[in-house]
C-alpha positions as CSV (number, residue, x, y, z in Angstrom):
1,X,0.0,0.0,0.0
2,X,1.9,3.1,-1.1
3,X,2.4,6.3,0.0
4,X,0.9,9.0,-2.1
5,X,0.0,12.7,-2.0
6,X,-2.6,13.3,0.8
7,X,-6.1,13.8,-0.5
8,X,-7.2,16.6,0.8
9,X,-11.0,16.0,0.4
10,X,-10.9,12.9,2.4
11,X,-9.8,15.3,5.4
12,X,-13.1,17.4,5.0
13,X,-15.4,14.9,4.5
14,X,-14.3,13.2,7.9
15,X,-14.3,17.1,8.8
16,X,-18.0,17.3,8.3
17,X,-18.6,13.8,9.5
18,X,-16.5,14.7,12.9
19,X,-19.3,17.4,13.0
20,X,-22.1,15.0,12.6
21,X,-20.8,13.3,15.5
22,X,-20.4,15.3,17.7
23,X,-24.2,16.5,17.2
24,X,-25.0,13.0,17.4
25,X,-23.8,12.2,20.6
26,X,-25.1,15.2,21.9
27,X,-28.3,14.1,21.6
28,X,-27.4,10.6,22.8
29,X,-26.1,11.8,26.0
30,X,-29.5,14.0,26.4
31,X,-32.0,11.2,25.5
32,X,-30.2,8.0,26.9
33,X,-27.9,9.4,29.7
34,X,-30.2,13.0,30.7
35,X,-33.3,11.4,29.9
36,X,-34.4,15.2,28.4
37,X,-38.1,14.9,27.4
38,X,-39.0,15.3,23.6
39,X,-35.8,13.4,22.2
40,X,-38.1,10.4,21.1
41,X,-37.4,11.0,17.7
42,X,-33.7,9.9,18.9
43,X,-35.0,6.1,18.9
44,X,-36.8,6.6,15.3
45,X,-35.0,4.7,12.2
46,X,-33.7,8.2,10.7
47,X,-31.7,8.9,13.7
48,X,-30.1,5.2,12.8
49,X,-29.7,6.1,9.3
50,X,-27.8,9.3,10.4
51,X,-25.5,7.2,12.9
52,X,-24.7,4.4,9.5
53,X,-24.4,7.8,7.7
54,X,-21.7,9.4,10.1
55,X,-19.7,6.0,11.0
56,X,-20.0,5.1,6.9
57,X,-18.1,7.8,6.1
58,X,-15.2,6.9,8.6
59,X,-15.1,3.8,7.4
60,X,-15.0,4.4,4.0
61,X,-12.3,7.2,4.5
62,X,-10.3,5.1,6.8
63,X,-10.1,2.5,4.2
64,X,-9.1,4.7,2.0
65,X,-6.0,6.3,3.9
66,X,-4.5,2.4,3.8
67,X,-2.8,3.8,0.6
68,X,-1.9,6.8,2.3
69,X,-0.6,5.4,5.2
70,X,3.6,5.3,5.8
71,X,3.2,2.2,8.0
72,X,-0.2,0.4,8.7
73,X,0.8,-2.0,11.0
74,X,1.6,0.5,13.4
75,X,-1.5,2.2,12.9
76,X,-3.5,-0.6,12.9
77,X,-2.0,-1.3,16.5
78,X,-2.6,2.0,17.5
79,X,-6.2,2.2,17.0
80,X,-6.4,-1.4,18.2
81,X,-4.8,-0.6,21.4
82,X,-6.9,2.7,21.9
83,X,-10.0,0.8,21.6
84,X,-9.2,-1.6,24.3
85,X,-8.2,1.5,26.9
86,X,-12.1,2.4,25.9
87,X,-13.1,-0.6,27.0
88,X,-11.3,-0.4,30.2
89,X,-12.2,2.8,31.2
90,X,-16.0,2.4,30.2
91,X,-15.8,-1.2,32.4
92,X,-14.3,0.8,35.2
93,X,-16.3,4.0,35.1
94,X,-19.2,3.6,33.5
95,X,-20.3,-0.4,33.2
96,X,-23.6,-0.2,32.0
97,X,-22.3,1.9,29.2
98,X,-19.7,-1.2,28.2
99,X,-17.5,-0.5,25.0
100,X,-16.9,-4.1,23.2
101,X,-16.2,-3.9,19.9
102,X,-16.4,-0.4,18.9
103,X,-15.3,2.2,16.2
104,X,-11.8,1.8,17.2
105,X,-11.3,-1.9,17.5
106,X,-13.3,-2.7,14.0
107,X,-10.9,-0.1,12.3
108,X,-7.6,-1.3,14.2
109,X,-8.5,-4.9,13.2
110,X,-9.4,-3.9,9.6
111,X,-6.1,-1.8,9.0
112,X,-4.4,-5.1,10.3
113,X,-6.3,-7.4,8.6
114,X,-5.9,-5.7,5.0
115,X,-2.4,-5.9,5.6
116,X,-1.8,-9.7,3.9
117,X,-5.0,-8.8,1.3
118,X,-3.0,-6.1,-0.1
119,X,-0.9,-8.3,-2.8
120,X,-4.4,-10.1,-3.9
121,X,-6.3,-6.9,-3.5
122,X,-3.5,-5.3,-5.8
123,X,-4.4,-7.9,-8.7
124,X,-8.5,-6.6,-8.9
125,X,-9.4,-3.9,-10.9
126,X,-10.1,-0.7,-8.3
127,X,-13.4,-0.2,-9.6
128,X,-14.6,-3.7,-9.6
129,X,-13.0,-4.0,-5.8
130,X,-15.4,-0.8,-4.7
131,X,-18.4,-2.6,-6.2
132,X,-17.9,-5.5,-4.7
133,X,-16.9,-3.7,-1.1
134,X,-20.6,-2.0,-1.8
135,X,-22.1,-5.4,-2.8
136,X,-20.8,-7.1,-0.2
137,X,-21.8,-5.0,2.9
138,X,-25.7,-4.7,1.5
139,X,-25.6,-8.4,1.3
140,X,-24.1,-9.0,5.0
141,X,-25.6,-6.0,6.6
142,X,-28.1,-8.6,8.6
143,X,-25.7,-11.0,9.3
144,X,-26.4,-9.3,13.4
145,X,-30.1,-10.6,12.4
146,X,-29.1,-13.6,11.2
147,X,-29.4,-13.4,7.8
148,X,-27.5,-12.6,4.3
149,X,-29.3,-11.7,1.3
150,X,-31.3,-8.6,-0.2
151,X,-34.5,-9.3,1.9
152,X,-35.8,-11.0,4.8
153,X,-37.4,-13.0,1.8
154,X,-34.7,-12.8,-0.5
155,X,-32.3,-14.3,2.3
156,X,-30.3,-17.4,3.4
157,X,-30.7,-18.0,6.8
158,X,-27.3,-18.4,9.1
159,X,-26.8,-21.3,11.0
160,X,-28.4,-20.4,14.7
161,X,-25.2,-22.2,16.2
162,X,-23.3,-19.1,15.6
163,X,-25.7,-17.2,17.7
164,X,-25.2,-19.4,20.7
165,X,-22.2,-17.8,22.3
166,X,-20.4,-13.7,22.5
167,X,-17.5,-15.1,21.5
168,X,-18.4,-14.3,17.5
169,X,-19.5,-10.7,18.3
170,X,-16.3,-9.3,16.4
171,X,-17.8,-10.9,13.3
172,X,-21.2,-10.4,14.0
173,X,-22.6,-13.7,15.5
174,X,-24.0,-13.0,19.6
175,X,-26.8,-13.8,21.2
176,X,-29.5,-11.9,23.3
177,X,-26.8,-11.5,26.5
178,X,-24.6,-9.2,24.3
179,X,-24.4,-5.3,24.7
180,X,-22.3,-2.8,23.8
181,X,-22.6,0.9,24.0
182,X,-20.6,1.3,20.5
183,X,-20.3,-1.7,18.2
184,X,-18.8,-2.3,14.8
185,X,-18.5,-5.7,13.8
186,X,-16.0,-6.8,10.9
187,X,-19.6,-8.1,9.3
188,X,-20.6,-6.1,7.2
189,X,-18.3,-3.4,7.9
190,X,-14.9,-5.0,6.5
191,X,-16.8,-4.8,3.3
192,X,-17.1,-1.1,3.6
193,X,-13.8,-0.4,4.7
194,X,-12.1,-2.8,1.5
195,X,-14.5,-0.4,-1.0
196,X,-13.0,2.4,0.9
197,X,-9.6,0.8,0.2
198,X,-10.0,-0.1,-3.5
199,X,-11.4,3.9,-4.0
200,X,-7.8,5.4,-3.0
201,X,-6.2,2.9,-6.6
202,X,-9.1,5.0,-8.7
203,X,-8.0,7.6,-10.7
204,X,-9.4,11.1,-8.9
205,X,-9.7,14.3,-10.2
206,X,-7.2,16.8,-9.6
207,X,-10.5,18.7,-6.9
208,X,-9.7,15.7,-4.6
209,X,-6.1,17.1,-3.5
210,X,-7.1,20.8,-3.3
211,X,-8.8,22.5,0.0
212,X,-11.8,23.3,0.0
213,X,-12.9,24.3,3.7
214,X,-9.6,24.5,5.9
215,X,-11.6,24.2,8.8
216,X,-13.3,21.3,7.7
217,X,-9.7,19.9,6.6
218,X,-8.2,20.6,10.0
219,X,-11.1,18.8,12.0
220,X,-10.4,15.7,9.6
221,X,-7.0,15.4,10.1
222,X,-7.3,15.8,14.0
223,X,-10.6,13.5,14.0
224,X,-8.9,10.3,16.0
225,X,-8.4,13.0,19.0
226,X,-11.8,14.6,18.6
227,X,-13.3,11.2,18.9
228,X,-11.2,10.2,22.1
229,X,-11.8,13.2,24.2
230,X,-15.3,14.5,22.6
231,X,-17.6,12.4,24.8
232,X,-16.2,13.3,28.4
233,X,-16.1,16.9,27.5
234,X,-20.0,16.5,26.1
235,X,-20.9,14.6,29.0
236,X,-19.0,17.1,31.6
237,X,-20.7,19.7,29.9
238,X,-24.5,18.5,30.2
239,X,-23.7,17.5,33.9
240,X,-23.3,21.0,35.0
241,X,-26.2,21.9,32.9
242,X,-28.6,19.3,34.3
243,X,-26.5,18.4,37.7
């Protein structure tokens, strides 16, 4: 996975997806941890589009910035190893808010993961890699349901002894015992991250590496701090509001 010239329009888009976030977990923290009245709409399916919408986008990007990275194992240990000092500081602090398998893990493992695909990922033609990324996660994006396939009718159901133990979460596969507060299985979201990955090999237009929005372009490339401090400071915040 080579080094090339940063695109620059990757950095805003995660810029205006950092953004997204943080709104988004605004309102979490006011419905779920607050309980604020008139945030029902919170539970509704288009405030779960808007989460897939927000954590797409990193994962997409993130995929992506394989190419761009100078040495992925290390990153891929990185985010690995910051996702497991979330889960042991929500276990200790906050233990009904449990972090599993979130954000952080699912990208440290993808990063690491992609690592030996790279040489048989190098032989596919880019644009045939992001369609089948694309494909791939619609098909699997139930797998948590148990089922693959384009409908509940259209479908082919998974064997229910992969649903019989939390060992699987990571891929997707738990049972009725399992909770986390933030959860990103590698099924379907490998798939997402791979399309991601396959997009950097396409040839972009010369807009991609220009700035558009500094801002936006500064929040991007400092996202990965945003995301580990944003939620204490949101949560500080709303305590002295509502304390």
């Amino acid at each position: 996975m080579e080094n090339k010239s940063r695109v620059i329009l990757f950095d805003e888009l995660r810029g205006v997806s950092i953004l997204s976030m943080l709104l988004y977990h605004l309102c979490y923290d006011l419905a779920v941890l607050f309980g604020v009245g008139g945030m029902q709409w919170f539970f509704s399916p288009a405030a779960s589009l808007w989460q897939l919408c927000i954590c797409g986008v990193f994962i997409f990007v993130a995929g992506a910035c394989c190419s761009y990275s100078k040495n992925n194992l290390r990153r891929g240990l990185r985010l690995f190893i910051l996702g497991m000092l979330f889960t042991v500081v929500t276990a200790v602090v906050m233990p009904d808010q449990l972090i599993v398998f979130g954000l952080l893990h699912f990208l440290g493992v993808a990063v690491l993961v992609s690592i030996p695909c790279r040489r048989a990922f190098a032989r596919m033609k880019p644009l045939i890699g992001v369609a089948a990324g694309l494909v791939l996660f619609w098909l699997t994006y139930h797998v948590q349901s148990g089922w693959i396939g384009v409908s509940p009718t259209l479908s082919v159901q998974l064997p229910r002894l992969l649903y019989r133990t939390n060992w699987l979460c990571f891929l997707g596969f738990y049972n009725q015992d399992f909770a986390s507060a933030d959860f990103f299985p590698l099924l379907p979201y490998l798939f997402l991250f791979w399309a991601g990955l396959f997009s950097s090999r396409l040839k972009l237009p010369s807009c991609f590496y220009r700035s558009h929005c500094r801002p936006l372009a500064f929040l991007g490339r400092n996202s990965l701090w945003i995301y580990l401090f944003h939620q204490p400071v949101l949560y500080l915040v709303l305590w002295l509001i509502f304390a």
